[in-house]
TIRO-2110 file (N, C-alpha, C; in Angstrom, 1 decimal):
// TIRO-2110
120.4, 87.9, 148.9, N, 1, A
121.3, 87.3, 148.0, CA, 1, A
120.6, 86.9, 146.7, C, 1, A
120.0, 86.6, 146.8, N, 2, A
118.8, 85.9, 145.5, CA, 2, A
118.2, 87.3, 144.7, C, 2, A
117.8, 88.5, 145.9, N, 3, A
117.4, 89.4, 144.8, CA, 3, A
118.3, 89.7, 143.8, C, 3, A
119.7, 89.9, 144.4, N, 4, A
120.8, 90.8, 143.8, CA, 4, A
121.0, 89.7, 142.5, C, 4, A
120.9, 88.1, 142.6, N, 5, A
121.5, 87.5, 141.2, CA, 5, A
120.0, 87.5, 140.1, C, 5, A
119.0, 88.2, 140.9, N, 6, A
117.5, 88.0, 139.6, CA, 6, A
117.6, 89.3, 139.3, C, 6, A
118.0, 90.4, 139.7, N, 7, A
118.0, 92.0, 139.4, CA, 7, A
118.8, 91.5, 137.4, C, 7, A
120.1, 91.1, 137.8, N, 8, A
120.4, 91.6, 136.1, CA, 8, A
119.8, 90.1, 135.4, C, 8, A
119.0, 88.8, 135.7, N, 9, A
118.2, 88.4, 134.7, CA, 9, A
116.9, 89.1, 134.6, C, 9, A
116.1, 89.6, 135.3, N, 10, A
115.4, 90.4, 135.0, CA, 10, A
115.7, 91.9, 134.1, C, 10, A
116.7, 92.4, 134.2, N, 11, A
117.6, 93.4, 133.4, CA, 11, A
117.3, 93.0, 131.8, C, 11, A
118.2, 91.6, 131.9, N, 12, A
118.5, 91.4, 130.4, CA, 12, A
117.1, 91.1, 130.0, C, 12, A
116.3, 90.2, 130.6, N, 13, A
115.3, 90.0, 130.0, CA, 13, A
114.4, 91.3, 128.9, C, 13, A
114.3, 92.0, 129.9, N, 14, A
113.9, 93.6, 130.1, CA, 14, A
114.5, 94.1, 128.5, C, 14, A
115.8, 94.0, 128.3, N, 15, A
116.6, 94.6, 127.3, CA, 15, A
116.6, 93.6, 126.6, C, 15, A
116.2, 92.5, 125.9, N, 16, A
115.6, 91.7, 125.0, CA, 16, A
114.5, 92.0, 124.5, C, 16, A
113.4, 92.0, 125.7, N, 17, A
112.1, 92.4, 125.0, CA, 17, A
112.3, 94.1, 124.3, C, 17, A
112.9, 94.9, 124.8, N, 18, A
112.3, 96.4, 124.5, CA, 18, A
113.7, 96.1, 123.2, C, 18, A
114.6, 95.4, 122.9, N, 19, A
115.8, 95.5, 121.6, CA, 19, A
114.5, 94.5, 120.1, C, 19, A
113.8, 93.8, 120.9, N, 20, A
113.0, 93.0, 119.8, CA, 20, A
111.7, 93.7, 119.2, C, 20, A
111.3, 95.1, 120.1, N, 21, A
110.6, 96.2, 119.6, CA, 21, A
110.9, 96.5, 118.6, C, 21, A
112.3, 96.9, 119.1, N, 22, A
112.9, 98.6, 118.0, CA, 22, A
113.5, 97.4, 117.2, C, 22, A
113.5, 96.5, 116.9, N, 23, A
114.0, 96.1, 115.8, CA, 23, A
112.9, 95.0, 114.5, C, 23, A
111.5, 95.3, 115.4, N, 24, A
110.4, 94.9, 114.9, CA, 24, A
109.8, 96.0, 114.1, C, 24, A
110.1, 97.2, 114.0, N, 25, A
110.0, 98.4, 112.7, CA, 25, A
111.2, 99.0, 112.3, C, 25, A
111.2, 98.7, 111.1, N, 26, A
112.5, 99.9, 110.8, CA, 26, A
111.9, 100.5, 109.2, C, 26, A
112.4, 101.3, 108.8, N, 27, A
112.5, 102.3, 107.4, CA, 27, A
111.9, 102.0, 106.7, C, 27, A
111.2, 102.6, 105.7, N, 28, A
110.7, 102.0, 104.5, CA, 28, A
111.9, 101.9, 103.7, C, 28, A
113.1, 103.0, 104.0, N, 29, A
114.0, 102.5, 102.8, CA, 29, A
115.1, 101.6, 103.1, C, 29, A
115.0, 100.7, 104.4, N, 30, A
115.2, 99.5, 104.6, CA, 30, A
115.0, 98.1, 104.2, C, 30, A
113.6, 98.6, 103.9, N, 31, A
112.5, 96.9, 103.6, CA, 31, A
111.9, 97.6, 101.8, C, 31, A
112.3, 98.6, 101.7, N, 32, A
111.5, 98.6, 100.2, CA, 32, A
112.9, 99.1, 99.5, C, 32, A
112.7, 98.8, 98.1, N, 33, A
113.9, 99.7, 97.0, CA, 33, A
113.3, 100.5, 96.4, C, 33, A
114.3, 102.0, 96.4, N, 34, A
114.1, 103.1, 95.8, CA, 34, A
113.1, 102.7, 94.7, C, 34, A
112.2, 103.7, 94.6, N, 35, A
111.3, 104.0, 93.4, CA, 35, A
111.5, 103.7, 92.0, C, 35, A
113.1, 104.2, 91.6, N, 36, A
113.4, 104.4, 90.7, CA, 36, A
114.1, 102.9, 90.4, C, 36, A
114.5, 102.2, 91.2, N, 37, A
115.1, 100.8, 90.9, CA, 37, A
114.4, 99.7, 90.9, C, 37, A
113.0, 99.8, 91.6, N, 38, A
111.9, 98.7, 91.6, CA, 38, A
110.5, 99.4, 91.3, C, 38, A
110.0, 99.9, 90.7, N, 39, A
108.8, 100.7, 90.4, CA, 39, A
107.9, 99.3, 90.4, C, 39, A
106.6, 99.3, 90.7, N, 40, A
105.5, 98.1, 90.6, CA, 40, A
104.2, 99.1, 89.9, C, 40, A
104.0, 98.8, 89.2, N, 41, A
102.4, 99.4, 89.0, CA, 41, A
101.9, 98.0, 88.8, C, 41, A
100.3, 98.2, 90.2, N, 42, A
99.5, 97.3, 90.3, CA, 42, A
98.3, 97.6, 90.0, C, 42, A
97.5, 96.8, 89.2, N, 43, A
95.8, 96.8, 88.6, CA, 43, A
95.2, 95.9, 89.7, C, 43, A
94.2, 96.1, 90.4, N, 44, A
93.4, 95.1, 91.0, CA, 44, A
92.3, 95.8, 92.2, C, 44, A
91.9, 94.9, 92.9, N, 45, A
90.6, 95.7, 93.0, CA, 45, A
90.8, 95.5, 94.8, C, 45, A
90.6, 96.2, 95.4, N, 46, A
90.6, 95.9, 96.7, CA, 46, A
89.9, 95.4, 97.9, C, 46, A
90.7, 94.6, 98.8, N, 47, A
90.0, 93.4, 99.6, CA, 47, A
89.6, 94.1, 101.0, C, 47, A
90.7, 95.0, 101.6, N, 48, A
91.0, 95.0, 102.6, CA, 48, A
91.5, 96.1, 103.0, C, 48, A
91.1, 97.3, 103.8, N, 49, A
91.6, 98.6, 104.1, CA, 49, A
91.9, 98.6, 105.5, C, 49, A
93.1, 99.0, 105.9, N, 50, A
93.6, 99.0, 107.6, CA, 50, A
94.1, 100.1, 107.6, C, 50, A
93.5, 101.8, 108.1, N, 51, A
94.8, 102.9, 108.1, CA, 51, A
94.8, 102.8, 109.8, C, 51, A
96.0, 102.7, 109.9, N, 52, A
96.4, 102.7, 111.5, CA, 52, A
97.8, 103.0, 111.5, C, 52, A
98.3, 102.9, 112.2, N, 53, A
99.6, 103.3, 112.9, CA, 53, A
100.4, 102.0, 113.6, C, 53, A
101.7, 101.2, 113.4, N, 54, A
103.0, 102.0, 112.5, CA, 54, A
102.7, 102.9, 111.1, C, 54, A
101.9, 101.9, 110.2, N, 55, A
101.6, 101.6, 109.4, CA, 55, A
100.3, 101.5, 108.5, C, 55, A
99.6, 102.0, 107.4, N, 56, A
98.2, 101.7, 106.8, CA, 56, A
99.0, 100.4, 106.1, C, 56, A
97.7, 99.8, 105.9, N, 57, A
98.0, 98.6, 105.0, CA, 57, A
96.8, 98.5, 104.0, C, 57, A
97.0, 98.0, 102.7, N, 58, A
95.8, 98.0, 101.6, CA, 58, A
96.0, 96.6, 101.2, C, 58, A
95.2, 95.9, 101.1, N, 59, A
95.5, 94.5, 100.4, CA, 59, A
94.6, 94.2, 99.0, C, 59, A
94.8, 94.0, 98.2, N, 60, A
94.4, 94.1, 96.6, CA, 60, A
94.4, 92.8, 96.4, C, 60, A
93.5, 92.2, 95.6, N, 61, A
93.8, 91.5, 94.5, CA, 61, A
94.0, 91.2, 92.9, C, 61, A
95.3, 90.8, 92.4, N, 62, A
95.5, 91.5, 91.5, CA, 62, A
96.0, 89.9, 90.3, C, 62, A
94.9, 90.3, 89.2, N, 63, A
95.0, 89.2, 88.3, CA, 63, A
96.1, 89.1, 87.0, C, 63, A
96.6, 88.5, 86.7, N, 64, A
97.8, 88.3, 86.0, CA, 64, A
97.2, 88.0, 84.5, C, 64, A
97.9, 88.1, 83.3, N, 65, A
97.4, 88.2, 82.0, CA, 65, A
97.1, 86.8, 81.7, C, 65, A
97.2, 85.9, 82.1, N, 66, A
96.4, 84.3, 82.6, CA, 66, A
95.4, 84.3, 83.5, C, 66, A
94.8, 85.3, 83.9, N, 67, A
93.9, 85.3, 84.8, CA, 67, A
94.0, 85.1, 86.4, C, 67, A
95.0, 84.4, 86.8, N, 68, A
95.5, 84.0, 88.1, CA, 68, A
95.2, 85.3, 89.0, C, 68, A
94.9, 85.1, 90.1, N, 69, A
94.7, 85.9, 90.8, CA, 69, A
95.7, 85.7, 91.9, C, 69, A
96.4, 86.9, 92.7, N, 70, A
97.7, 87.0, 93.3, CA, 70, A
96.9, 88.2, 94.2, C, 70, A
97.4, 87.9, 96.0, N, 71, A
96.9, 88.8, 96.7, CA, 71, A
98.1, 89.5, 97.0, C, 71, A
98.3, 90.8, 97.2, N, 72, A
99.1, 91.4, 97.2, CA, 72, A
99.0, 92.8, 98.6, C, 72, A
99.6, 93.2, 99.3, N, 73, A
99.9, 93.7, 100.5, CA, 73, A
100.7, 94.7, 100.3, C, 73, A
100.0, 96.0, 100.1, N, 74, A
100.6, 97.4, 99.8, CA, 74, A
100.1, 98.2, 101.2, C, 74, A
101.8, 98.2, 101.9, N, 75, A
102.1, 99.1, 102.6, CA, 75, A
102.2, 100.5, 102.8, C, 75, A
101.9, 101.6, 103.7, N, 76, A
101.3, 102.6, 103.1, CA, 76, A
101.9, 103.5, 104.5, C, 76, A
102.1, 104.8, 104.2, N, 77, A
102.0, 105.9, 105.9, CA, 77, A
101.2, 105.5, 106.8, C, 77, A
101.9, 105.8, 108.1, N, 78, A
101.0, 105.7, 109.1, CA, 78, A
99.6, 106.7, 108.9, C, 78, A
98.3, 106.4, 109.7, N, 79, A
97.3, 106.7, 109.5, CA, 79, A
97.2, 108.4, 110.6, C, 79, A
98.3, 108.7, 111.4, N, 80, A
98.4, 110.0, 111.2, CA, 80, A
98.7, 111.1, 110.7, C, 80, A
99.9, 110.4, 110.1, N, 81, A
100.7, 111.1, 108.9, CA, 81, A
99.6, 111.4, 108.1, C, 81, A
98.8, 110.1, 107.4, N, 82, A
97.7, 110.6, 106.2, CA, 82, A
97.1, 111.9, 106.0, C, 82, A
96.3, 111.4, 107.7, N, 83, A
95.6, 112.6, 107.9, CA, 83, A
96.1, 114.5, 108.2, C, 83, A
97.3, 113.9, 108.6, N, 84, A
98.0, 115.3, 108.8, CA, 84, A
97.9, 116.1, 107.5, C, 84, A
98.6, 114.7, 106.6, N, 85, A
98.9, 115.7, 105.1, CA, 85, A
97.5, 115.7, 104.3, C, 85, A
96.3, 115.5, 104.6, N, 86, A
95.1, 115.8, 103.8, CA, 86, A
95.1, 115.2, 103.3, C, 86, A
95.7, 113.6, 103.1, N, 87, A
95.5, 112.6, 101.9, CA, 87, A
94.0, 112.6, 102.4, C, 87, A
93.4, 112.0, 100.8, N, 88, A
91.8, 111.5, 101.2, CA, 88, A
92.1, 110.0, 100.6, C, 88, A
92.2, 109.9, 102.2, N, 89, A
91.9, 108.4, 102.6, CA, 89, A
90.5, 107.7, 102.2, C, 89, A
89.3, 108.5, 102.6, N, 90, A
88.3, 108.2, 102.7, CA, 90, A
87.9, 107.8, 101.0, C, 90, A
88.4, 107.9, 100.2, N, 91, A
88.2, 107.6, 98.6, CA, 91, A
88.2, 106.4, 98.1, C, 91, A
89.3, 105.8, 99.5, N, 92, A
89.7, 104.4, 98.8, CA, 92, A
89.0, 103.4, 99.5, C, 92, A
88.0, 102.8, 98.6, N, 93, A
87.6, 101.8, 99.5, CA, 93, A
87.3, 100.2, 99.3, C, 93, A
86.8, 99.4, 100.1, N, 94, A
87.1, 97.9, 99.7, CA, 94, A
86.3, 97.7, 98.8, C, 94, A
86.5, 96.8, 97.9, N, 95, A
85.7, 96.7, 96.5, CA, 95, A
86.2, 97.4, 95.4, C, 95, A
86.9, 98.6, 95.8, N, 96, A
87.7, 99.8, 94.8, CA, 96, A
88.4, 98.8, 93.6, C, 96, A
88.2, 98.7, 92.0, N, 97, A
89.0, 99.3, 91.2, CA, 97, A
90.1, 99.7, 91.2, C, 97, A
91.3, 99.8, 91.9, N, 98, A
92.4, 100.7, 91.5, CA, 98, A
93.9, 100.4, 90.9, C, 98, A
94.6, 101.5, 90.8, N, 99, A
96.0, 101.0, 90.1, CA, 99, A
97.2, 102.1, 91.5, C, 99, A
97.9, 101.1, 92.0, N, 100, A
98.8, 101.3, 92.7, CA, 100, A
100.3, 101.4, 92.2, C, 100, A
100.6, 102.9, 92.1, N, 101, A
102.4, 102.9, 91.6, CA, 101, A
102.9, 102.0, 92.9, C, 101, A
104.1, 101.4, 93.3, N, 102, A
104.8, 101.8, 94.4, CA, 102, A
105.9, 101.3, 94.5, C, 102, A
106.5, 101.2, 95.8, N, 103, A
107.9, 100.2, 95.6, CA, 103, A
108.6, 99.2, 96.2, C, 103, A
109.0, 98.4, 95.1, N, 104, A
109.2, 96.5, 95.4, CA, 104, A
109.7, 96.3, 97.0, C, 104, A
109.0, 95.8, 97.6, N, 105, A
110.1, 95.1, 99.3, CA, 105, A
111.3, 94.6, 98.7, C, 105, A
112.0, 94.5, 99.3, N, 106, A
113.6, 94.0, 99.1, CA, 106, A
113.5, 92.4, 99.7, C, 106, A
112.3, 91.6, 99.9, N, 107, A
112.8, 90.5, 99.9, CA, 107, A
111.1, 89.9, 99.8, C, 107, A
110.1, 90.0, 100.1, N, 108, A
108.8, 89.5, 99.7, CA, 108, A
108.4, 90.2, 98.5, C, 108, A
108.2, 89.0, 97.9, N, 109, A
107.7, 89.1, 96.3, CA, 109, A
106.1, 89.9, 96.2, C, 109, A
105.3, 89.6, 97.0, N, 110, A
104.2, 90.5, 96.7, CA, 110, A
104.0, 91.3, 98.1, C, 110, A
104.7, 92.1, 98.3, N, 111, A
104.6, 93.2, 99.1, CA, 111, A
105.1, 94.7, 98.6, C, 111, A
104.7, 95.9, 98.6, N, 112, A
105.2, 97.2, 98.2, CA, 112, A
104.7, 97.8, 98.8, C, 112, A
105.1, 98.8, 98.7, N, 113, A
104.7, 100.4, 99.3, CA, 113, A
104.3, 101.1, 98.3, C, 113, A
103.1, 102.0, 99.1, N, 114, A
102.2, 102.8, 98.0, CA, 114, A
102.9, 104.1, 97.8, C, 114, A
103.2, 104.2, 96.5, N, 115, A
103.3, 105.8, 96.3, CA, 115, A
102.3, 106.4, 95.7, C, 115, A
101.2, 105.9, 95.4, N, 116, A
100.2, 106.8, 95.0, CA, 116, A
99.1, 106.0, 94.5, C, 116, A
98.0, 106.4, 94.6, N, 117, A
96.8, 105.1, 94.1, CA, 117, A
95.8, 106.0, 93.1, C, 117, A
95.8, 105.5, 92.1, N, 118, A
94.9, 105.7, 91.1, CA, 118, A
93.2, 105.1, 91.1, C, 118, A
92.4, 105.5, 90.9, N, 119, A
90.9, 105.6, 91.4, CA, 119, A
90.7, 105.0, 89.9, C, 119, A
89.2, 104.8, 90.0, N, 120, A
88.6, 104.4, 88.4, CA, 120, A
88.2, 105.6, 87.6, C, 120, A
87.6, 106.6, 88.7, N, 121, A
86.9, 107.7, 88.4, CA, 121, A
88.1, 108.4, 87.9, C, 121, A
89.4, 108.1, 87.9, N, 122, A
90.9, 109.0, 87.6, CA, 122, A
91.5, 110.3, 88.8, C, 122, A
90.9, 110.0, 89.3, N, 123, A
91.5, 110.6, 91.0, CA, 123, A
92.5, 110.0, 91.4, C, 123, A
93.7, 110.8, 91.7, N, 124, A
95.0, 110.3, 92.1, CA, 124, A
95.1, 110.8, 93.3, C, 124, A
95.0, 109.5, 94.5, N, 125, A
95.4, 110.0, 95.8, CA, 125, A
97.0, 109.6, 96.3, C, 125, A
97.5, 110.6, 96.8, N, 126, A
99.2, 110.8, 97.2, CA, 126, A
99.3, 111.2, 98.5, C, 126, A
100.7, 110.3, 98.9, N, 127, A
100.7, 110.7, 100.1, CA, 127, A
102.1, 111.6, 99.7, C, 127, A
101.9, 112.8, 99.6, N, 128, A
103.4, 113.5, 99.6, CA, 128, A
104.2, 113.7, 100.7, C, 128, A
104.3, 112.9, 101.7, N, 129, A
105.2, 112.8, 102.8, CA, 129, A
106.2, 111.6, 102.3, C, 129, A
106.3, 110.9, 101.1, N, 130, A
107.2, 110.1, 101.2, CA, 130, A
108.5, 110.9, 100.6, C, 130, A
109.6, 111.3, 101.6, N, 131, A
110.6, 112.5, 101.2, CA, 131, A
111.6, 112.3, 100.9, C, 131, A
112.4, 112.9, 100.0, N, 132, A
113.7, 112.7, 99.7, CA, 132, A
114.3, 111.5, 100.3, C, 132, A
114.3, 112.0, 101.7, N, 133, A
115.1, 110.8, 102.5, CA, 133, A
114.7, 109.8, 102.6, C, 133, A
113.4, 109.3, 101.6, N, 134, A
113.3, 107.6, 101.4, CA, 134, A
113.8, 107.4, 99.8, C, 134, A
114.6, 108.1, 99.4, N, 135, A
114.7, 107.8, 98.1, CA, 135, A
114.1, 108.3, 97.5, C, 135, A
112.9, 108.9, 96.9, N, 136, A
112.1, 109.6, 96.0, CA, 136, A
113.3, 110.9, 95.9, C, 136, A
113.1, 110.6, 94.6, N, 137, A
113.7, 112.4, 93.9, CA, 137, A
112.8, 113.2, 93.9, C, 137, A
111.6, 113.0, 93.5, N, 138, A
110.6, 113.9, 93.2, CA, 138, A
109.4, 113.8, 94.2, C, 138, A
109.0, 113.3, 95.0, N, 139, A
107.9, 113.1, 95.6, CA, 139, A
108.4, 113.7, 97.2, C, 139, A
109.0, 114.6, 97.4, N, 140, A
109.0, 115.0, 98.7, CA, 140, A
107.9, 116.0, 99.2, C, 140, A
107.6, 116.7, 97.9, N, 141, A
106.1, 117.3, 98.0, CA, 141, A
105.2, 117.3, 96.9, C, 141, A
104.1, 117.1, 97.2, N, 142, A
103.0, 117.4, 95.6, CA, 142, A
103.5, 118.2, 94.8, C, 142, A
104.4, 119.2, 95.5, N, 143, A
104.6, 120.7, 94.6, CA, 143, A
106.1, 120.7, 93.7, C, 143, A
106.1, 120.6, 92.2, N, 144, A
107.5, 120.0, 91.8, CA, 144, A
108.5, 121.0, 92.0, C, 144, A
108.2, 122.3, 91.7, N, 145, A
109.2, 123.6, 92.4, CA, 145, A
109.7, 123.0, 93.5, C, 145, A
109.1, 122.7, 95.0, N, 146, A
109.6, 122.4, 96.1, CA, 146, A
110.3, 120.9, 96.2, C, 146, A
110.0, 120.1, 95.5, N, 147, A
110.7, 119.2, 95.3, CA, 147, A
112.3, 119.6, 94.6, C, 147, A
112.2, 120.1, 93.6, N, 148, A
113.6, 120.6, 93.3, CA, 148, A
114.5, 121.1, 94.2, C, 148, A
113.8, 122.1, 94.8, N, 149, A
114.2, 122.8, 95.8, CA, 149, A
114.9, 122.0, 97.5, C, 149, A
114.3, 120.9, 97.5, N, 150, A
114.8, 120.0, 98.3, CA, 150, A
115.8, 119.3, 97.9, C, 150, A
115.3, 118.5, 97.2, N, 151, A
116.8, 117.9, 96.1, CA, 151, A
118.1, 119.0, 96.6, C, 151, A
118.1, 120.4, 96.4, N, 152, A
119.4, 121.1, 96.6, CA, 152, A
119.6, 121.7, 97.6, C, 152, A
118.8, 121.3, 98.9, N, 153, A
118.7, 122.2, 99.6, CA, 153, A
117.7, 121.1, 101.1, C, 153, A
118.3, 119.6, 101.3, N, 154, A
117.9, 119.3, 102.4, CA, 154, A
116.9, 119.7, 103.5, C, 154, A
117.6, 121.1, 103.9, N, 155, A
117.3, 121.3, 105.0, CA, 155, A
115.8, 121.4, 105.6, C, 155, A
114.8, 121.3, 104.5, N, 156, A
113.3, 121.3, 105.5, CA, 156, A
113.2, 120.0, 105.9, C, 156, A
113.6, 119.3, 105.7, N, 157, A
113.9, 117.7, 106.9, CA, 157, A
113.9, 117.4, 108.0, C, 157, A
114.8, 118.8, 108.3, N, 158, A
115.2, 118.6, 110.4, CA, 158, A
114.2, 118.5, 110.5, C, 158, A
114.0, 117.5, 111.4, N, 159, A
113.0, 117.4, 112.7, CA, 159, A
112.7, 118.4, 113.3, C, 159, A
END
């Protein structure tokens, strides 16, 4: 008798933990605003490199025209993605100089997502996996022909 009334608290428990997973990652175009509605270009020099999986993460410090310095937390592709798509990861590194395009979180003030990092040396690294279906018009591929081409024509998306 005792198993049968711990079977569905152990159930629910079970379906708590594994609902507070999937609801511990979701979309970039959930947590960030389209490109074109919050654009951030960031100057500052970098503290902190993490490429891993959900998520890479880049942390910058970035000084304001008063000089204040503000740390800032630029989210980025996971760290297989990167590698899949031949981003050179390996470019960017702590102590780096750089300028970060990306786009605003929808509710923390210094958090964005990278759409592309500018080097000192003028090397622009991109991750062209950020696609249509996060909002970018243009960035579904390095290649602007194919980007258009998506824009009218979805379909290289299916999974």
């Amino acid at each position: 008798m005792r198993i049968r009334l711990a079977i569905p608290g152990i159930a629910g428990a079970a379906a708590m933990n594994i609902a507070g997973f999937a609801l511990a990652h979701h979309s970039v175009s959930t947590n960030y605003f389209n490109y074109e509605e919050a654009p951030v270009e960031l100057v500052g020099t970098i503290t902190e490199i993490d490429i891993r999986n959900p998520h890479s993460l880049i942390t910058l410090n970035v000084a304001d025209s008063d000089g204040v310095t503000t740390e800032w937390l630029a989210e980025w592709s996971d760290g297989n993605a990167l590698r899949r798509r031949a981003v050179d990861i390996d470019l960017i590194e702590v102590g780096a100089e750089v300028t970060i395009t990306a786009r605003q979180h929808r509710r923390l003030e210094h958090v964005v997502y990278i759409r592309d990092v500018l080097l000192s040396d003028g090397t622009l690294v991109r991750d062209c996996g950020a696609g249509i279906y996060r909002g970018d018009e243009y960035y579904a591929t390095c290649d602007e022909a194919e980007a258009v081409q998506g824009q009218q024509d979805p379909s290289f998306l299916v999974p």
